[in-house]
Legacy VTK file of the C-alpha trace (Angstrom):
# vtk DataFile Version 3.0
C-alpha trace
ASCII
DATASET POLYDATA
POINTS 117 float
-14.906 6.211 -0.952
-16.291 2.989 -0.052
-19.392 2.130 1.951
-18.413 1.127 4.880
-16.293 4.624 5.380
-19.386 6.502 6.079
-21.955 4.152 7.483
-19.040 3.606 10.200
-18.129 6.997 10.275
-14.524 6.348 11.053
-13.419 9.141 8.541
-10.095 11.157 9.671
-8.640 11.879 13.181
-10.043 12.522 16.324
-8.890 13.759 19.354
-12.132 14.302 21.581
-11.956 17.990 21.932
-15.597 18.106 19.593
-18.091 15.112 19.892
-17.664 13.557 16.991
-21.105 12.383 17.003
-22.566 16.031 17.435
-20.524 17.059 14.149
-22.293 14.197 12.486
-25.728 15.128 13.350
-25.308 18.714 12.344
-23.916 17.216 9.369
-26.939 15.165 8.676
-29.276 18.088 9.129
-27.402 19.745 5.815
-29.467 19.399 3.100
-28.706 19.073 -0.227
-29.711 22.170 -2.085
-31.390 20.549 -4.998
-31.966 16.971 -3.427
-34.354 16.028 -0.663
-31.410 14.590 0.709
-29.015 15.603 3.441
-24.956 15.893 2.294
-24.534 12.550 4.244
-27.224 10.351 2.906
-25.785 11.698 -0.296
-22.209 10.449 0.395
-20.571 13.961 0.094
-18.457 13.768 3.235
-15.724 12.267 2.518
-13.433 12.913 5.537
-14.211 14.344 8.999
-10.783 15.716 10.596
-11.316 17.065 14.810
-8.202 18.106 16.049
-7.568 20.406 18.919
-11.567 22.338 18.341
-11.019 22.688 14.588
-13.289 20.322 12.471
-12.265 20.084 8.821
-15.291 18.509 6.803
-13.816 16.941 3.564
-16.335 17.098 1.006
-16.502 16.361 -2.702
-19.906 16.890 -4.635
-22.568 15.115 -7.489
-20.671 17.028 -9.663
-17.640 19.511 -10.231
-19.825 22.089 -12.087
-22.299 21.944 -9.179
-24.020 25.416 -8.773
-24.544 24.588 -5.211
-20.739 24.100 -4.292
-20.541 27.916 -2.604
-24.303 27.402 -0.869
-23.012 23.643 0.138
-19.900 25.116 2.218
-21.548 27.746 3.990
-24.411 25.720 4.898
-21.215 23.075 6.362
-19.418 25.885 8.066
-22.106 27.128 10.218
-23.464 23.895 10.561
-20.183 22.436 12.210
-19.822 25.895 13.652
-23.343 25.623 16.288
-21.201 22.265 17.626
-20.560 22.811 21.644
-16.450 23.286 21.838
-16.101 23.956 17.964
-13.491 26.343 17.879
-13.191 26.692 13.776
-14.353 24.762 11.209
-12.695 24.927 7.716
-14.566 22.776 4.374
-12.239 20.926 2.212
-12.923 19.709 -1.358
-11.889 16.388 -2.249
-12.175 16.132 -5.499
-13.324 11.820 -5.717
-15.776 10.782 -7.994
-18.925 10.717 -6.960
-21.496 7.747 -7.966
-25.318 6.910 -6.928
-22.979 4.169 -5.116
-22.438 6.736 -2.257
-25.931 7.450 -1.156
-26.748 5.369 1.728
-29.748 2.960 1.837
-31.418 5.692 3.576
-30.686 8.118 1.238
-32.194 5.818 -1.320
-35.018 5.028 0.268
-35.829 8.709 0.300
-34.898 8.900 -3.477
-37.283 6.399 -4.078
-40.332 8.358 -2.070
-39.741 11.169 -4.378
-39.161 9.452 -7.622
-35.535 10.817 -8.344
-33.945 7.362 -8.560
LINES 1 118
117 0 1 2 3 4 5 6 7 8 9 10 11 12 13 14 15 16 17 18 19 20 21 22 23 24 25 26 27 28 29 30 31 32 33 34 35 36 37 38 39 40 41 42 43 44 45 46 47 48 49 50 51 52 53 54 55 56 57 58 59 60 61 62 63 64 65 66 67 68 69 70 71 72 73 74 75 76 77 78 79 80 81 82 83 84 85 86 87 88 89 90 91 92 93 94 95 96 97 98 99 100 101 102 103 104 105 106 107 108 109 110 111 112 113 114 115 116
């Protein structure tokens, strides 16, 4: 993933059936489980798909033995799920390498406030 990707949040299709920007913020209000951090500051999403009322959140996580990964995707499904128009919603894992590269400056800033980075 680079930077840019999420910051500009042009990740996947969309075809204005779901407000893009409404999946976003319901994205931003998932928290990471063992983080202070939300799944966005983190850099998890990797790909946001809205076709036809079905959002597909792309995600890959800190780490592939994550203990989280099950809590993670349910939190993401009914997240996505409260969106006005979402008709289904269907998590993805996109198995990318994830670095402390991916958390956004806000995410650090956070990191920093509670001594994690």
């Amino acid at each position: 993933m680079t930077a840019d990707v999420l910051r500009g949040r042009a990740v996947g299709r969309c075809d204005g059936s779901v407000d893009r920007d409404a999946v976003w913020s319901a994205l931003e209000r998932v928290d990471d489980p063992e983080l202070p951090l939300s799944i966005v500051d983190l850099g998890l999403v990797r790909r946001l798909d809205i076709v036809d009322g079905t959002v597909t959140v792309g995600l890959t996580y800190t780490s592939l033995a994550c203990p989280c990964v099950e809590m993670i995707r349910e939190d993401v499904d009914a997240a996505v799920r409260a969106v006005p128009d979402v008709r289904s919603a269907r998590v993805d894992d996109v198995l990318e390498r994830w670095s402390r590269d991916d958390v956004t400056p806000d995410g650090r800033e956070l990191l920093r406030a509670v001594a994690v980075v």
